[in-house]
PyMOL Python script that loads the backbone (N, CA, C, O; Angstrom):
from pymol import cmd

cmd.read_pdbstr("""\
ATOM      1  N   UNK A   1      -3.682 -10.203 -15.237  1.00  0.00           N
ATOM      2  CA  UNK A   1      -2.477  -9.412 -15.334  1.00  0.00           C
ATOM      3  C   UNK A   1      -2.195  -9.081 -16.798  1.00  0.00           C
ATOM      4  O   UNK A   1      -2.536  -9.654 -17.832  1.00  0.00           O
ATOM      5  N   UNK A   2      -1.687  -8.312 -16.640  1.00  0.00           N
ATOM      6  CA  UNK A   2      -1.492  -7.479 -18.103  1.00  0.00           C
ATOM      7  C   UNK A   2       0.170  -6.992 -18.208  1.00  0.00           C
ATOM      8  O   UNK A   2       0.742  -6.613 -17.186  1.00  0.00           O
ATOM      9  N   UNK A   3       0.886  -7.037 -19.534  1.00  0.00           N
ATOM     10  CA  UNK A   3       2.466  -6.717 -19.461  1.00  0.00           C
ATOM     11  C   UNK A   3       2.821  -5.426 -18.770  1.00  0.00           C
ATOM     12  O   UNK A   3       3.827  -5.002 -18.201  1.00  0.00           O
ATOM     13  N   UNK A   4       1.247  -4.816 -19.112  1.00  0.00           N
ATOM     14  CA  UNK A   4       1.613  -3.376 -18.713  1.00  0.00           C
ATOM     15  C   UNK A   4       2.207  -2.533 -17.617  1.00  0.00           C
ATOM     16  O   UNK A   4       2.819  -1.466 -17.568  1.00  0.00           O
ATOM     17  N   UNK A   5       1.542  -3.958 -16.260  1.00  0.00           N
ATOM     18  CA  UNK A   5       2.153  -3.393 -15.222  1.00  0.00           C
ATOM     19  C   UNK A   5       3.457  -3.885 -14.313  1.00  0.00           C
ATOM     20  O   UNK A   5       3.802  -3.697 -13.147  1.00  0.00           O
ATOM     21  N   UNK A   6       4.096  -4.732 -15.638  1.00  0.00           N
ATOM     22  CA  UNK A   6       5.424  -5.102 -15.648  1.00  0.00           C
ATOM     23  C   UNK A   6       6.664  -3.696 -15.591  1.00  0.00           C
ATOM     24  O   UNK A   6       7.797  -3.605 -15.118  1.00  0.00           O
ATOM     25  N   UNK A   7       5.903  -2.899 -16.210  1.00  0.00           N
ATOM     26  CA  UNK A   7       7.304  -1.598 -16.343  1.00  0.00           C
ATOM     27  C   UNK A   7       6.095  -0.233 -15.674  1.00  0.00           C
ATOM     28  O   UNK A   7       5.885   0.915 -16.067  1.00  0.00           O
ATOM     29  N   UNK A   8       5.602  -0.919 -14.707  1.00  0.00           N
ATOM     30  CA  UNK A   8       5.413   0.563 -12.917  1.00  0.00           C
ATOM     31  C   UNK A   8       5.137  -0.314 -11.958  1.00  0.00           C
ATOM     32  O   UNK A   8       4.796  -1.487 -11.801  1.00  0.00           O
ATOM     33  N   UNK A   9       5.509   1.045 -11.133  1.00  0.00           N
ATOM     34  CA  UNK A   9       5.219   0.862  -9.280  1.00  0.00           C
ATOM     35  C   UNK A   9       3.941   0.971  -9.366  1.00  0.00           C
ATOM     36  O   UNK A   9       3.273   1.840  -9.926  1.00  0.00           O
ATOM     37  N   UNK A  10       3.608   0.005  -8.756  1.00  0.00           N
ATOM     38  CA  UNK A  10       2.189   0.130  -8.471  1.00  0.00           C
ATOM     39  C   UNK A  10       1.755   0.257  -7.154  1.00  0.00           C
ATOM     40  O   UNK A  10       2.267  -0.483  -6.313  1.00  0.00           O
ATOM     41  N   UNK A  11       0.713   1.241  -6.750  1.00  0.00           N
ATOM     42  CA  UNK A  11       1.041   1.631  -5.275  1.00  0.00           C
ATOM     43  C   UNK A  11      -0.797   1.898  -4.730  1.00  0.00           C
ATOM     44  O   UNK A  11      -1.534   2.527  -5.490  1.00  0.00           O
ATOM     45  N   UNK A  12      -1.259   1.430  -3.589  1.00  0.00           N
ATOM     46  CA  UNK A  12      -2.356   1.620  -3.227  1.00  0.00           C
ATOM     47  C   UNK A  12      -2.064   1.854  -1.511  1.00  0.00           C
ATOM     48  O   UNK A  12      -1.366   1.158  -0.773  1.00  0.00           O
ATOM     49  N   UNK A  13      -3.005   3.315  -1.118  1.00  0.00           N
ATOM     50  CA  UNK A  13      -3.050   3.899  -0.072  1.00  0.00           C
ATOM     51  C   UNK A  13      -4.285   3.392   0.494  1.00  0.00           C
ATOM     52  O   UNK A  13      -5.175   3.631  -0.322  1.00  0.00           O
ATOM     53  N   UNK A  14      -4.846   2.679   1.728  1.00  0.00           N
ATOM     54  CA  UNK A  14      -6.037   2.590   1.842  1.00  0.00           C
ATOM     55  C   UNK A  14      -5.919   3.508   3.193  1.00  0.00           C
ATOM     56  O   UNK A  14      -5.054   3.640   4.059  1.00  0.00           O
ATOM     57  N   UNK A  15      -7.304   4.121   2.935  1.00  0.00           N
ATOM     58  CA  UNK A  15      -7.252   5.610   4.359  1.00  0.00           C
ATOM     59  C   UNK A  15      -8.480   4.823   5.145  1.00  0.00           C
ATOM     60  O   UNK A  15      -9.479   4.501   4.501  1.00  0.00           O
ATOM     61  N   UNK A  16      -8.395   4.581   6.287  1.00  0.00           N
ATOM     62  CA  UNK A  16     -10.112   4.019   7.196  1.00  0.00           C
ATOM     63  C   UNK A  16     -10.941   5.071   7.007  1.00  0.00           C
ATOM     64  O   UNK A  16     -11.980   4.621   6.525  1.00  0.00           O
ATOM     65  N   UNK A  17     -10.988   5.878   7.099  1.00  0.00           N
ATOM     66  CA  UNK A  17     -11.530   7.139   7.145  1.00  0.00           C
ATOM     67  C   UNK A  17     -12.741   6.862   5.656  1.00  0.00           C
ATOM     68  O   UNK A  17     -13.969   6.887   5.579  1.00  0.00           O
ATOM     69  N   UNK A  18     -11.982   6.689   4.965  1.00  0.00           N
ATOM     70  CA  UNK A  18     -13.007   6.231   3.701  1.00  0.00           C
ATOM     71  C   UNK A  18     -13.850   4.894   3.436  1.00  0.00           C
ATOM     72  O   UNK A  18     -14.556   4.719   2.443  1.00  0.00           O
ATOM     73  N   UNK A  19     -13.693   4.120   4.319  1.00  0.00           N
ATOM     74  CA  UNK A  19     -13.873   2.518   4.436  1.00  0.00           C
ATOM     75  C   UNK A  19     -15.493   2.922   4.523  1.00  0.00           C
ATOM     76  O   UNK A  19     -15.909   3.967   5.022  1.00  0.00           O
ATOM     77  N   UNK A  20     -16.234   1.977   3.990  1.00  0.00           N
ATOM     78  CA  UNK A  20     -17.938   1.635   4.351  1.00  0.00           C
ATOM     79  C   UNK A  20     -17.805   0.800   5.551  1.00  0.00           C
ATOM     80  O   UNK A  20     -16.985   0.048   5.024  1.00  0.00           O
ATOM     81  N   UNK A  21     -17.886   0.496   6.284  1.00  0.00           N
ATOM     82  CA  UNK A  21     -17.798   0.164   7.451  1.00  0.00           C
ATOM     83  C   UNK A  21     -19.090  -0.190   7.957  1.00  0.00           C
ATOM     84  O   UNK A  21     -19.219  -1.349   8.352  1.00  0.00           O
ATOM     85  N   UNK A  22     -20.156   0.651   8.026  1.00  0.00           N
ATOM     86  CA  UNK A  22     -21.421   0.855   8.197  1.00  0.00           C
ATOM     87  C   UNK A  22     -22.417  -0.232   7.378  1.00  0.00           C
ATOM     88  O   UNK A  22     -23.183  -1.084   7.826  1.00  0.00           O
ATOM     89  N   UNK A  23     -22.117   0.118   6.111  1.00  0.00           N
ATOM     90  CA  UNK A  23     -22.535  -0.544   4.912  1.00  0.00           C
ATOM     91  C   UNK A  23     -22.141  -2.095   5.115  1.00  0.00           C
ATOM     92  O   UNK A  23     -23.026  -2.922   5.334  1.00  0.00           O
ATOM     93  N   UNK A  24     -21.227  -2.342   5.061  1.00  0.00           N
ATOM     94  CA  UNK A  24     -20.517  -3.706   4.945  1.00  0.00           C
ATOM     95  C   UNK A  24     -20.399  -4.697   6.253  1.00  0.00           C
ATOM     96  O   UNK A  24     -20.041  -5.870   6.365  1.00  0.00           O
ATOM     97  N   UNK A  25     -20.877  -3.670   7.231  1.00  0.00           N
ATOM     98  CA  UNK A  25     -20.941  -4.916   8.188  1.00  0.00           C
ATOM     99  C   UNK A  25     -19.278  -5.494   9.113  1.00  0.00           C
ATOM    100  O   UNK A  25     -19.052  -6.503   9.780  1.00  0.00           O
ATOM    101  N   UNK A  26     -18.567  -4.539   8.809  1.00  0.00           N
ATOM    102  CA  UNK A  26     -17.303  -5.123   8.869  1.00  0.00           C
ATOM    103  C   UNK A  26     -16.679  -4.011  10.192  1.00  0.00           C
ATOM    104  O   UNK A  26     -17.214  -2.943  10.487  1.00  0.00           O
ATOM    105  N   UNK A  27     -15.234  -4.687  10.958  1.00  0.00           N
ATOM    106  CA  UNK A  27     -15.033  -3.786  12.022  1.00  0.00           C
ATOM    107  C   UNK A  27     -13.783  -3.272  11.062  1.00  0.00           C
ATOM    108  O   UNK A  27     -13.487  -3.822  10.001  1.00  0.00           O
ATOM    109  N   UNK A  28     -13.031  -2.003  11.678  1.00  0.00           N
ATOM    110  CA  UNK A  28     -12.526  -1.630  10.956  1.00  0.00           C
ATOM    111  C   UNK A  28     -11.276  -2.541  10.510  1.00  0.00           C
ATOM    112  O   UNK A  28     -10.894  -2.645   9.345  1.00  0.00           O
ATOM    113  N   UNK A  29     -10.659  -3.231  11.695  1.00  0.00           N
ATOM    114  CA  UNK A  29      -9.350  -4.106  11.539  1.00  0.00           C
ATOM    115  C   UNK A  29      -9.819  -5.496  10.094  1.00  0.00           C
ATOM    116  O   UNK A  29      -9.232  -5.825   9.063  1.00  0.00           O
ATOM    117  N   UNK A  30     -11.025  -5.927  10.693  1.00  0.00           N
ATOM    118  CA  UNK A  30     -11.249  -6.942   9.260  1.00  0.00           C
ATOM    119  C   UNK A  30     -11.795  -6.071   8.019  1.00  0.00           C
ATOM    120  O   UNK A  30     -11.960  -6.716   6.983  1.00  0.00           O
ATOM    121  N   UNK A  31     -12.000  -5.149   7.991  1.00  0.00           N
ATOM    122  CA  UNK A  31     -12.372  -4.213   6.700  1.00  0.00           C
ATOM    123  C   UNK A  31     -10.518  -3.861   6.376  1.00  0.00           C
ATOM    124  O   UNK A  31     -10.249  -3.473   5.239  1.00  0.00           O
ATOM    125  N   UNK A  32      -9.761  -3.961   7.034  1.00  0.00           N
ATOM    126  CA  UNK A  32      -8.584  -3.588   6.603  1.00  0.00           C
ATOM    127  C   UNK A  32      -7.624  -4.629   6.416  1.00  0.00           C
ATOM    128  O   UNK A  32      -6.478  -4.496   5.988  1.00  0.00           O
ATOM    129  N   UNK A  33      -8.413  -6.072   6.910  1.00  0.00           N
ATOM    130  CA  UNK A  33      -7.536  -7.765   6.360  1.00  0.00           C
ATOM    131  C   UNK A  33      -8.249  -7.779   4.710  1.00  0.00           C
ATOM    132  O   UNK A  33      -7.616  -8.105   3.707  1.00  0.00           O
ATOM    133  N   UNK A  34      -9.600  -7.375   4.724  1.00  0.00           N
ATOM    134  CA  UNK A  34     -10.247  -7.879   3.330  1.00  0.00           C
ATOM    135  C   UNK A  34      -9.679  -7.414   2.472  1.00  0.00           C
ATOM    136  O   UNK A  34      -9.369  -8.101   1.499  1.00  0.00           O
ATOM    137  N   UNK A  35      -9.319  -5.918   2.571  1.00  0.00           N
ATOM    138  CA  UNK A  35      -8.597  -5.419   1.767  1.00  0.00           C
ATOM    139  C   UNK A  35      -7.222  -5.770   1.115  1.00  0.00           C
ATOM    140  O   UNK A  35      -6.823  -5.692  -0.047  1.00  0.00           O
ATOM    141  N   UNK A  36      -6.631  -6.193   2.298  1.00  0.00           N
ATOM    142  CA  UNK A  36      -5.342  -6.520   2.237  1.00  0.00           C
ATOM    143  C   UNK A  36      -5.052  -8.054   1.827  1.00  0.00           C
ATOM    144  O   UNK A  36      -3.922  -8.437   1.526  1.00  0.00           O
ATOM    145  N   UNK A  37      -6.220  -8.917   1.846  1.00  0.00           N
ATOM    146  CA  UNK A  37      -6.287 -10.185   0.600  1.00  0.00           C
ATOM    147  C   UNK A  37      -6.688  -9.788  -0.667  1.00  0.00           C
ATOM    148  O   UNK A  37      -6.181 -10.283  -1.674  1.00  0.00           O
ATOM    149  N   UNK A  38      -7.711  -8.781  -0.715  1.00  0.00           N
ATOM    150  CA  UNK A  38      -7.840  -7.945  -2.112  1.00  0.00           C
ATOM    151  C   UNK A  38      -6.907  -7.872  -2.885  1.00  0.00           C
ATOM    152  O   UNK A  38      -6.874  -8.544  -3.916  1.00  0.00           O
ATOM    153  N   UNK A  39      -5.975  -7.047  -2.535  1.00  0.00           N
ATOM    154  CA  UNK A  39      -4.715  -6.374  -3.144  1.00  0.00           C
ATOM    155  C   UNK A  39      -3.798  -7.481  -3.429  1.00  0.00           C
ATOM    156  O   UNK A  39      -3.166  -7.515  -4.486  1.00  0.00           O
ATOM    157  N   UNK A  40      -3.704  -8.340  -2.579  1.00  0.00           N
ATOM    158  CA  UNK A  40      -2.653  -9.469  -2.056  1.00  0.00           C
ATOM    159  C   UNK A  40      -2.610 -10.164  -3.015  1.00  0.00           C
ATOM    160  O   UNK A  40      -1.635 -10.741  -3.497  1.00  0.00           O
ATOM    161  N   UNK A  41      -3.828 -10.146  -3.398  1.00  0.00           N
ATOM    162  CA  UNK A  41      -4.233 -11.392  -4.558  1.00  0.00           C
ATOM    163  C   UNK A  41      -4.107 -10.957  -5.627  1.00  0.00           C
ATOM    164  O   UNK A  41      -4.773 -11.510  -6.502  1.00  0.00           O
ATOM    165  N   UNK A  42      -3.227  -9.809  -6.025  1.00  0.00           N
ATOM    166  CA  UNK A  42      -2.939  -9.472  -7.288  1.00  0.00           C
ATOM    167  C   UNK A  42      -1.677  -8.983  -7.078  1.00  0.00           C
ATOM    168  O   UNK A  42      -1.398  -8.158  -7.948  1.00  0.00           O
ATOM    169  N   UNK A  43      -0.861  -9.141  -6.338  1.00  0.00           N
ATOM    170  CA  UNK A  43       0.687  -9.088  -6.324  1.00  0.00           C
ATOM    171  C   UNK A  43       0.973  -7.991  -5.308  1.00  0.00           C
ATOM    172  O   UNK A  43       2.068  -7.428  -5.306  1.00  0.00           O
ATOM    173  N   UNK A  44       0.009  -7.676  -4.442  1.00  0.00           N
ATOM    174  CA  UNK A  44       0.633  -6.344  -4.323  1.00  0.00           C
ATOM    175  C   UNK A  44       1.151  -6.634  -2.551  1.00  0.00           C
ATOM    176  O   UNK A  44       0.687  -7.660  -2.053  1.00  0.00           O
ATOM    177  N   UNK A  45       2.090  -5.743  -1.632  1.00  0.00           N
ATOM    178  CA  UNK A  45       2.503  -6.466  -0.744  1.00  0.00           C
ATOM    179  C   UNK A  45       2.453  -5.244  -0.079  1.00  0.00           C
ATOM    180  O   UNK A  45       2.827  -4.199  -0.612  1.00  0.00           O
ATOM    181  N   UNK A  46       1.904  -5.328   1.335  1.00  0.00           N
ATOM    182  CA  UNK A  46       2.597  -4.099   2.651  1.00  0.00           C
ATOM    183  C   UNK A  46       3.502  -3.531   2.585  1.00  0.00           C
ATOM    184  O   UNK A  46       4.618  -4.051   2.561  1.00  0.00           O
ATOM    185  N   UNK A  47       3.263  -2.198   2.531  1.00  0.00           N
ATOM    186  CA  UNK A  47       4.982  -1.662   2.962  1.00  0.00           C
ATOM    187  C   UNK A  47       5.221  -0.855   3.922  1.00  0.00           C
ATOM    188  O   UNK A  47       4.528   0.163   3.903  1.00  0.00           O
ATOM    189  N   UNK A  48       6.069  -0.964   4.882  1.00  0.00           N
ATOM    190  CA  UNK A  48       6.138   0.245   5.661  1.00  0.00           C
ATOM    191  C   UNK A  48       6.466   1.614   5.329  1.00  0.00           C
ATOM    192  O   UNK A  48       7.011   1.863   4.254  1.00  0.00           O
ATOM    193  N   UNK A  49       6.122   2.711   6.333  1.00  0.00           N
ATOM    194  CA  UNK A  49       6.514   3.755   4.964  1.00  0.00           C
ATOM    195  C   UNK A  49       6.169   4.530   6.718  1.00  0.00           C
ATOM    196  O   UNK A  49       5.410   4.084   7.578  1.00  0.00           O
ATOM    197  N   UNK A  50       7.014   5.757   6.775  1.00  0.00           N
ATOM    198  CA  UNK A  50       6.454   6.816   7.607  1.00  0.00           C
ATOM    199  C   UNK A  50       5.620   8.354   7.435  1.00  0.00           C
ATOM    200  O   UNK A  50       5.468   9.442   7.989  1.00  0.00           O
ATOM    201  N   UNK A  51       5.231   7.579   6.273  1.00  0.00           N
ATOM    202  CA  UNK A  51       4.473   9.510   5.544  1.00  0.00           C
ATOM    203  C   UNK A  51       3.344   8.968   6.808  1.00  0.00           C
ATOM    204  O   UNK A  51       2.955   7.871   7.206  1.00  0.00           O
ATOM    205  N   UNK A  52       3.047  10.604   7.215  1.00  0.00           N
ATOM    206  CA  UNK A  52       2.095  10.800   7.942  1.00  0.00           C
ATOM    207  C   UNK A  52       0.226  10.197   7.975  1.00  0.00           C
ATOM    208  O   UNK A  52      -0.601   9.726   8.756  1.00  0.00           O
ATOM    209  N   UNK A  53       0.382  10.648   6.461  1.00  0.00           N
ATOM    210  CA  UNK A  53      -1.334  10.231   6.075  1.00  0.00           C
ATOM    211  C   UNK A  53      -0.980   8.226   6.661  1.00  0.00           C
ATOM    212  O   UNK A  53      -1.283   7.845   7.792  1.00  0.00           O
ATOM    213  N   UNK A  54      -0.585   7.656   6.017  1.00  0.00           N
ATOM    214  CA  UNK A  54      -0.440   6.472   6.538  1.00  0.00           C
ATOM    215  C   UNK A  54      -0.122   6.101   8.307  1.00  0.00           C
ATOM    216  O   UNK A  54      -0.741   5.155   8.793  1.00  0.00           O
ATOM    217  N   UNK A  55       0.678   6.749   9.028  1.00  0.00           N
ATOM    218  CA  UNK A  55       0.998   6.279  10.458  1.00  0.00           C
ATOM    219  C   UNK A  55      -0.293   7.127  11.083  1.00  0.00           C
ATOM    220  O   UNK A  55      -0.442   7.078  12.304  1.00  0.00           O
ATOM    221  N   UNK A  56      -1.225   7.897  10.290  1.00  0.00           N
ATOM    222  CA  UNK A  56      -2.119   8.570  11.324  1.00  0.00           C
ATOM    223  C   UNK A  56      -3.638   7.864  12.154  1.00  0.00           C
ATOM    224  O   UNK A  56      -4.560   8.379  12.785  1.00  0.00           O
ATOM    225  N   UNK A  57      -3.240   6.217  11.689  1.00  0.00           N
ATOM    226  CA  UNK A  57      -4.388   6.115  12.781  1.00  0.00           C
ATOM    227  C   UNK A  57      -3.251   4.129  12.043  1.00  0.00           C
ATOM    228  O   UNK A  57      -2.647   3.879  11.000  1.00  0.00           O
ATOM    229  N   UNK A  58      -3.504   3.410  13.144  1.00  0.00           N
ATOM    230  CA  UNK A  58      -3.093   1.939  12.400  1.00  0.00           C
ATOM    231  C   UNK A  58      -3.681   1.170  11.662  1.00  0.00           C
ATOM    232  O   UNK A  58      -3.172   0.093  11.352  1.00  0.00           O
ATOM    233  N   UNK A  59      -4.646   1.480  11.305  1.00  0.00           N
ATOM    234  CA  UNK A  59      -5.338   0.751  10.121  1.00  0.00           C
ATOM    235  C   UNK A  59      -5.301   0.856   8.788  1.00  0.00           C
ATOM    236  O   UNK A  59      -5.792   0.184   7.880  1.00  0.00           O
ATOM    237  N   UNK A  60      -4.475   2.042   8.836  1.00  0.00           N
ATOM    238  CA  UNK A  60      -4.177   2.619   7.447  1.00  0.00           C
ATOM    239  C   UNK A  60      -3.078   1.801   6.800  1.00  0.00           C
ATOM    240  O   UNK A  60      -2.420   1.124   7.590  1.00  0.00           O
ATOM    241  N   UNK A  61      -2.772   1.735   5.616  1.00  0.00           N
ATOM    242  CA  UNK A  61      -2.142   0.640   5.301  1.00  0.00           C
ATOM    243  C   UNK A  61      -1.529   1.064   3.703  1.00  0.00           C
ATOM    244  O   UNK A  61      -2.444   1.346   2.929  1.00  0.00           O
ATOM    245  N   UNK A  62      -0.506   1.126   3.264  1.00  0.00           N
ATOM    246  CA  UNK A  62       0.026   1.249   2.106  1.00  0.00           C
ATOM    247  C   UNK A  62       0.487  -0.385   1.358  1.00  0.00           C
ATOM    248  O   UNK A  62       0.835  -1.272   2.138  1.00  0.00           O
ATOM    249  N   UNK A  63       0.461  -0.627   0.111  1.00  0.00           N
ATOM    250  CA  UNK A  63       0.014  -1.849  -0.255  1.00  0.00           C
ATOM    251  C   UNK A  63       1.435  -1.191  -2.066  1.00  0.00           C
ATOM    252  O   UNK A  63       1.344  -0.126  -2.676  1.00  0.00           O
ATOM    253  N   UNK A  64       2.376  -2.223  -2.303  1.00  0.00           N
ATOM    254  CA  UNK A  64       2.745  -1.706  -3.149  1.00  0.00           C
ATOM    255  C   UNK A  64       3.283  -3.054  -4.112  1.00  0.00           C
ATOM    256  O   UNK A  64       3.621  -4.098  -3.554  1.00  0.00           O
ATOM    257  N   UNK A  65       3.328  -2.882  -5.848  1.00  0.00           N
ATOM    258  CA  UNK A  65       3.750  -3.978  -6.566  1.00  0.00           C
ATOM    259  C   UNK A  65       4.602  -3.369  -7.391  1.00  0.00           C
ATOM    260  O   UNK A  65       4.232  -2.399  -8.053  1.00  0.00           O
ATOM    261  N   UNK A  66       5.858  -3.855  -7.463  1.00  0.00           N
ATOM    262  CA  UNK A  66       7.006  -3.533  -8.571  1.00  0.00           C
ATOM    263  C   UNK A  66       6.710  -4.399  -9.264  1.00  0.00           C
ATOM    264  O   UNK A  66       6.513  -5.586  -9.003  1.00  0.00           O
ATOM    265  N   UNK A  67       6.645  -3.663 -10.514  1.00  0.00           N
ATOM    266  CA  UNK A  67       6.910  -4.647 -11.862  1.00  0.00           C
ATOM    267  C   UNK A  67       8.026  -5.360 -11.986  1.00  0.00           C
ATOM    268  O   UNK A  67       8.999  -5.148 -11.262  1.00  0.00           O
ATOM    269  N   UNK A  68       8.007  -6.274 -12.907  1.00  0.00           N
ATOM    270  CA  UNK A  68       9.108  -7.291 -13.359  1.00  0.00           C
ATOM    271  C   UNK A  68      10.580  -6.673 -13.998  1.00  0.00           C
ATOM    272  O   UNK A  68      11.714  -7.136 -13.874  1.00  0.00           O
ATOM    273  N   UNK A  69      10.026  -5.209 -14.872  1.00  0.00           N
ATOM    274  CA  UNK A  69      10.583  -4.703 -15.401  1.00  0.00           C
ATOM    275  C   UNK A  69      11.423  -3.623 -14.799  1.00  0.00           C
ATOM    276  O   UNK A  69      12.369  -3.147 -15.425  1.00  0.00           O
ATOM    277  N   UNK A  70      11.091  -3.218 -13.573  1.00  0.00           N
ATOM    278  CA  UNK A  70      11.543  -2.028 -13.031  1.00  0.00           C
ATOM    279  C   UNK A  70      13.056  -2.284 -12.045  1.00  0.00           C
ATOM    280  O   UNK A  70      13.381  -3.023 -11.115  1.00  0.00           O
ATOM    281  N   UNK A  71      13.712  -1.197 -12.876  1.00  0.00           N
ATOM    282  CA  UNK A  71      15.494  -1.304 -12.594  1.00  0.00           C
ATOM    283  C   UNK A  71      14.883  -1.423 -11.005  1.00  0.00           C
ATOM    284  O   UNK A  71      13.754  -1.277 -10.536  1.00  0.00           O
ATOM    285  N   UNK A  72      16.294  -1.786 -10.384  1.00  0.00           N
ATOM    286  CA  UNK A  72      16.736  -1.841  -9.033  1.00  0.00           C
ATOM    287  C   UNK A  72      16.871  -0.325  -8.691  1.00  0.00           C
ATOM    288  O   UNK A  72      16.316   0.154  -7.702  1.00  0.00           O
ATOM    289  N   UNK A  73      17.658   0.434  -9.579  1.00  0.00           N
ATOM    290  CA  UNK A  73      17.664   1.600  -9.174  1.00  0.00           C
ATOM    291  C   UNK A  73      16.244   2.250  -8.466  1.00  0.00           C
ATOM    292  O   UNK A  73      16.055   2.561  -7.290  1.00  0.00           O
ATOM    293  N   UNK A  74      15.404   2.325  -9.539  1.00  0.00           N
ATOM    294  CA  UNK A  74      14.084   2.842  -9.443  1.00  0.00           C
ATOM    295  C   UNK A  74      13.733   2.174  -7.620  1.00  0.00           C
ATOM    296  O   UNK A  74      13.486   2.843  -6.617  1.00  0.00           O
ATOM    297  N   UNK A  75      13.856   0.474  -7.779  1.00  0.00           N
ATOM    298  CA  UNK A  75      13.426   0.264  -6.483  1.00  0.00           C
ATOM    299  C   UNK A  75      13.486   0.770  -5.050  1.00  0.00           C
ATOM    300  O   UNK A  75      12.674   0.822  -4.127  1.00  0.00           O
ATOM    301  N   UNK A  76      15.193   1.242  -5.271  1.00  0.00           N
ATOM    302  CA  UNK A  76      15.904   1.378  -4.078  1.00  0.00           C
ATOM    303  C   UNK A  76      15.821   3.118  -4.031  1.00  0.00           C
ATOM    304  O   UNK A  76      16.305   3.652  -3.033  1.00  0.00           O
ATOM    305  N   UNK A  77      15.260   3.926  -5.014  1.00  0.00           N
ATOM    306  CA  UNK A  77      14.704   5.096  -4.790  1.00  0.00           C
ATOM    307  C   UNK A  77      13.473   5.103  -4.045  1.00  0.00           C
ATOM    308  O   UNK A  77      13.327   5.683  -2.969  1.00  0.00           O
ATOM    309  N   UNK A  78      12.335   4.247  -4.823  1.00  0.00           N
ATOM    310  CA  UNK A  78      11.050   4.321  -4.145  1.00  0.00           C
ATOM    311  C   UNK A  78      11.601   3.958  -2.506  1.00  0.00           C
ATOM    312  O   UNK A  78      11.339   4.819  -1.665  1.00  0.00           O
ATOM    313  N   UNK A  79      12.156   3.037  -2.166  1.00  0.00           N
ATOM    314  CA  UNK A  79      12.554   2.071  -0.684  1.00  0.00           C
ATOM    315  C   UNK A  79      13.026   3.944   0.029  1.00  0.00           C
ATOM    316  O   UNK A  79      12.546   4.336   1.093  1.00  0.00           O
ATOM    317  N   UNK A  80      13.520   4.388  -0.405  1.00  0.00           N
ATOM    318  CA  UNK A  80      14.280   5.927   0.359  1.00  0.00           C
ATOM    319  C   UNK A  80      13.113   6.695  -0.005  1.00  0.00           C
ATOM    320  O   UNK A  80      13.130   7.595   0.835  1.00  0.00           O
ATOM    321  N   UNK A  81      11.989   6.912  -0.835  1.00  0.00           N
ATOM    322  CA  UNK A  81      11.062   7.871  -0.208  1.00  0.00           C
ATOM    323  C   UNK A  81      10.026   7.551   0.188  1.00  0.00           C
ATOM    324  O   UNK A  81       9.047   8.277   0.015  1.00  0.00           O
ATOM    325  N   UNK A  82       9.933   6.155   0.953  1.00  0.00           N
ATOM    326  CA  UNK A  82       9.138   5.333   1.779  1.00  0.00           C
ATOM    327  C   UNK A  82       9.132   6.418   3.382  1.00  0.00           C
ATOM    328  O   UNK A  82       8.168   6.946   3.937  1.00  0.00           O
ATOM    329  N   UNK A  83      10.222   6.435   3.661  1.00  0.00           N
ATOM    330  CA  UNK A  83      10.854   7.205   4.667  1.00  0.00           C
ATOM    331  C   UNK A  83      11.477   8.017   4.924  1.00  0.00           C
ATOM    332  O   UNK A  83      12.369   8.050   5.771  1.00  0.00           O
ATOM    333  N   UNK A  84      10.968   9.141   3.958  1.00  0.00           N
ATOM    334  CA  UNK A  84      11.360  11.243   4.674  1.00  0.00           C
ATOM    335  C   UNK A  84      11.442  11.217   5.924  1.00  0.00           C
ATOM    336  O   UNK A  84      12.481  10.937   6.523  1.00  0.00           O
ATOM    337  N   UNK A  85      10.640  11.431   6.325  1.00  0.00           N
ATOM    338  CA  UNK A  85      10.350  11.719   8.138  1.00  0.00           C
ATOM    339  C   UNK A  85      11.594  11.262   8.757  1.00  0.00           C
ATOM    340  O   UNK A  85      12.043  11.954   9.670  1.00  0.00           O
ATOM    341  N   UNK A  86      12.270  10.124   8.377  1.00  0.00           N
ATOM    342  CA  UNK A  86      13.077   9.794   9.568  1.00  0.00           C
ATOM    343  C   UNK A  86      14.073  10.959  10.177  1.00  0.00           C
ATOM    344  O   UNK A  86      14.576  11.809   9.442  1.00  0.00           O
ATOM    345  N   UNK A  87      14.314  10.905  11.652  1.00  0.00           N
ATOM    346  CA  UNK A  87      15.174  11.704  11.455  1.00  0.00           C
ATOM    347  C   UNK A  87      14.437  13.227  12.305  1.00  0.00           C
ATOM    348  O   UNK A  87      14.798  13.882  13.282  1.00  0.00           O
ATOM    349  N   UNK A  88      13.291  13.329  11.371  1.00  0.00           N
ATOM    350  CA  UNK A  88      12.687  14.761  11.957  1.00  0.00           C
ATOM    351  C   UNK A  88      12.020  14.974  13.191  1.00  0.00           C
ATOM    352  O   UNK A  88      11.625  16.100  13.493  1.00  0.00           O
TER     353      UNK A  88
END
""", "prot")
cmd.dss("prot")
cmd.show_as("cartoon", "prot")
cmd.util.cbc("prot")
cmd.orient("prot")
């Protein structure tokens, strides 16, 4: 870890669609746990979110880390554009 990513959102989209799957030997649901100890293991946590690219198949998975540094404000913005869609 580095201070640096004390002051951003840090945000990772994983799409199946792009997964080696083939290569790696893996089904898609445990190609999408490995990942998700990957990330895990460097602070970063699930989030729900209804953007489309993410709800379009369930394996897809958004993965996100707030810095130490980042106002509440900032948080509780990102938390509201987690979820446009609602509503529509």
């Amino acid at each position: 870890m580095h201070d640096f990513v004390e002051n951003h959102i840090i945000i990772t989209i994983e799409f199946c669609w792009h997964w080696d799957l083939k290569n790696s030997g893996l089904g898609m649901i445990e190609y999408q746990r490995m990942l998700t100890r990957l990330f895990s293991s460097v602070g970063l946590k699930k989030r729900a979110t209804d953007d489309p690219d993410i709800t379009e198949h369930p394996a897809n998975v958004m993965m996100v880390r707030f810095g130490k540094n980042i106002p509440k404000e900032a948080i509780l913005k990102f938390e509201e554009l987690t979820f446009l869609n609602r509503g529509r």
